[in-house]
C-alpha positions, 0 to 999 in steps of 0.5 A: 660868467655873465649868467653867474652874475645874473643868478647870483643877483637874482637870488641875493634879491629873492632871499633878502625879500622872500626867502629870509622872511619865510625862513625866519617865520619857519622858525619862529613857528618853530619856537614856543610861545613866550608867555607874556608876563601878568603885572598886577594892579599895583607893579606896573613899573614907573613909565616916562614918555618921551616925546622929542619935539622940533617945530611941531606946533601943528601936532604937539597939542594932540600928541600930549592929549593922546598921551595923557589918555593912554589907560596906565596907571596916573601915578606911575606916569610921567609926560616929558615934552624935550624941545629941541630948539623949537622956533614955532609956538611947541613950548608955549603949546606944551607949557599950556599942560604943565598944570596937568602933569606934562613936564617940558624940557627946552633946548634952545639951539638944535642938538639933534635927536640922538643928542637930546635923548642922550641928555634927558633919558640920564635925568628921568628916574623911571624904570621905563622910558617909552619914546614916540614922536609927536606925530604918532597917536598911541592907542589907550592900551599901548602903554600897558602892552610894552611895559608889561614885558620888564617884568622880565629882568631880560628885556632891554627893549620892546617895540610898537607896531607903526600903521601908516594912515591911508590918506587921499592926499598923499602919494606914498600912503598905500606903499608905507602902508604896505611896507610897515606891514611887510616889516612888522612881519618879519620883526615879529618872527624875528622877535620870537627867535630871538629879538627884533633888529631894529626899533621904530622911532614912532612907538619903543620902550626901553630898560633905562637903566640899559640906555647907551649914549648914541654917538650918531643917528638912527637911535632907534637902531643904536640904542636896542641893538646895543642892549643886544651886544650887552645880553637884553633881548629886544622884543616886538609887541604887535598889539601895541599900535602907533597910527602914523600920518602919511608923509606928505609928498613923495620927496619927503618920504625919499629923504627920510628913507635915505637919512635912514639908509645913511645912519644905518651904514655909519652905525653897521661898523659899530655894531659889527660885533653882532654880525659874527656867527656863534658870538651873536643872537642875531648875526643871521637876522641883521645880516638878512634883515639889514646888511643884505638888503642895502646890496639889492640896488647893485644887484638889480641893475647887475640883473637887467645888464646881464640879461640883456646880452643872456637874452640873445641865447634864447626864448628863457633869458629872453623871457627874463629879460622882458620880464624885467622890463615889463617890472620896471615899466609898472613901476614907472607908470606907477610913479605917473599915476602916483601923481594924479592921486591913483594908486592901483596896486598893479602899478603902485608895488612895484613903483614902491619897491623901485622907489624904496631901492632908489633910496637905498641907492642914494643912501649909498651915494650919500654915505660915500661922499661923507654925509653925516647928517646927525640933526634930525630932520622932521618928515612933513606928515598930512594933518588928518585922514582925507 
């Protein structure tokens, strides 16, 4: 019993984290390539960026001017700042290009993000809506390599590639870097498939016309996963890049990441018409991708009480059992070196992964005592690259 237990916990946390993402890379090599449509100079569709912004005094002038570079064509542009009851200088500073085309809508109390898109997406008359936060820097071509692909009547959704910005100063550079890596991965195999599971708020475009209203948060997983149970595909376009600056502190990063775990267990019931075999495109890809991974802190803890005892059997479980140990032990000295600023990899993966599975933890503990937390809360980012 003990050593089924331990089995059964050890491959729910291999399949999730290795096997998935090899099988799924299996088979989208095992798809043909989607040729990607050619747009003439002139059918670009109409484009609206949308920029969602609350208290961003300290980006949203660099964000409209990164904006407003982006290489599409001006006349089918549109720059829509939505305010989301900004009590710093974000309107006056987003007021100061209104000369230049940048449109602002202002909320005077906080709505949450969910509640401002649902609002402003119905007001704008664009065939194309691209959202993207005020912190991210879209490269010049972002625009052209997401909005290409609406060409197809099919497509509902198309998502950015998000780099994180290795940075000196902050402890969970290196371990968001690595992760947003790992991710795009997967959702690029998962795109050729069929269609990516979920959206990343720094950098989506979406169908208009498609757009559902989203009752809770995680928006960025509601509304393409819901074009999904209507019949659009949802696509991931890695040459269409967001930099990101690294969270700020360590705590930061763990809320954003429990928030997300929160919304996504709120939302999974929702979309649970999805996770039902031969009704879903995607039913194995949310089921792997998402579902299967929220149970990999359970699994790991069942994993080291069941060796311990597995242990005494023999030189093998005892081999495991120290294994573990010594796991854990790197990823606890990979959380004091964090802290001065050192980052070796040996330490900091694995601190990373035990990090990442707290937060999954707590997201649990958080959904179970009645969390909803539906106001967005900004993520504290450093300004520049040191």
């Amino acid at each position: 019993m003990i050593a089924a237990l331990f089995w059964s916990s050890l491959a729910l946390i291999a399949y999730v984290y290795a096997i998935y993402p090899l099988l799924i890379a299996a088979a989208a090599k095992a798809k043909p390539r989607r040729a990607v449509p050619e747009i003439p100079g002139d059918a670009w569709p109409g484009l609206a960026v949308l920029i969602p912004a609350c208290n961003e005094e300290r980006w949203i002038a660099r964000k409209i001017e990164n904006t407003l570079a982006l290489d599409y064509p001006p006349e089918k542009l549109r720059v829509v700042v939505a305010s989301d009851g900004s009590s710093d200088r974000t309107d006056e500073i987003a007021q100061e290009y209104a000369a230049r085309g940048v449109e602002r809508i202002q909320f005077p109390s906080r709505l949450g993000k969910q509640e401002v898109l649902n609002r402003v997406i119905p007001q704008l008359r664009e065939e194309v809506v691209l959202l993207t936060d005020a912190s991210a820097l879209l490269e010049p071509a972002a625009a052209r390599r997401l909005a290409r692909h609406f060409a197809d009547p099919r497509t509902g959704c198309v998502a950015g590639r998000r780099v994180c910005a290795l940075q000196r100063r902050s402890a969970p550079s290196l371990g968001e870097s690595l992760y947003w890596r790992y991710e795009s991965w997967i959702k690029s195999s998962e795109s050729r498939v069929h269609s990516a599971t979920c959206a990343d708020g720094q950098i989506y475009a979406v169908r208009r016309a498609a757009v559902s209203r989203v009752h809770t948060g995680g928006e960025d997983f509601v509304i393409p996963m819901a074009m999904v149970a209507r019949g659009f595909r949802f696509l991931f376009e890695p040459e269409a890049v967001a930099v990101v600056p690294a969270a700020s502190a360590l705590a930061s990063e763990f809320r954003r990441k429990v928030r997300s775990h929160v919304a996504f267990l709120l939302n999974a019931w929702l979309m649970r018409r999805l996770l039902i075999p031969r009704r879903s495109p995607v039913w194995w890809q949310l089921l792997s991708h998402h579902v299967l991974r929220m149970l990999v802190p359970p699994a790991m803890l069942l994993a080291f009480l069941a060796a311990a005892p597995l242990a005494a059997s023999g030189p093998f479980y005892r081999a495991l059992f120290f294994a573990q140990a010594a796991f854990y032990g790197l990823a606890a000295a990979g959380s004091l070196l964090a802290q001065i600023g050192l980052r070796p990899k040996i330490f900091y993966v694995p601190f990373y992964f035990v990090f990442a599975q707290l937060a999954l933890a707590a997201a649990w503990w958080g959904w179970a005592r009645g969390q909803r937390e539906f106001v967005w809360q900004r993520t504290e980012r450093l300004p520049d690259a040191s």
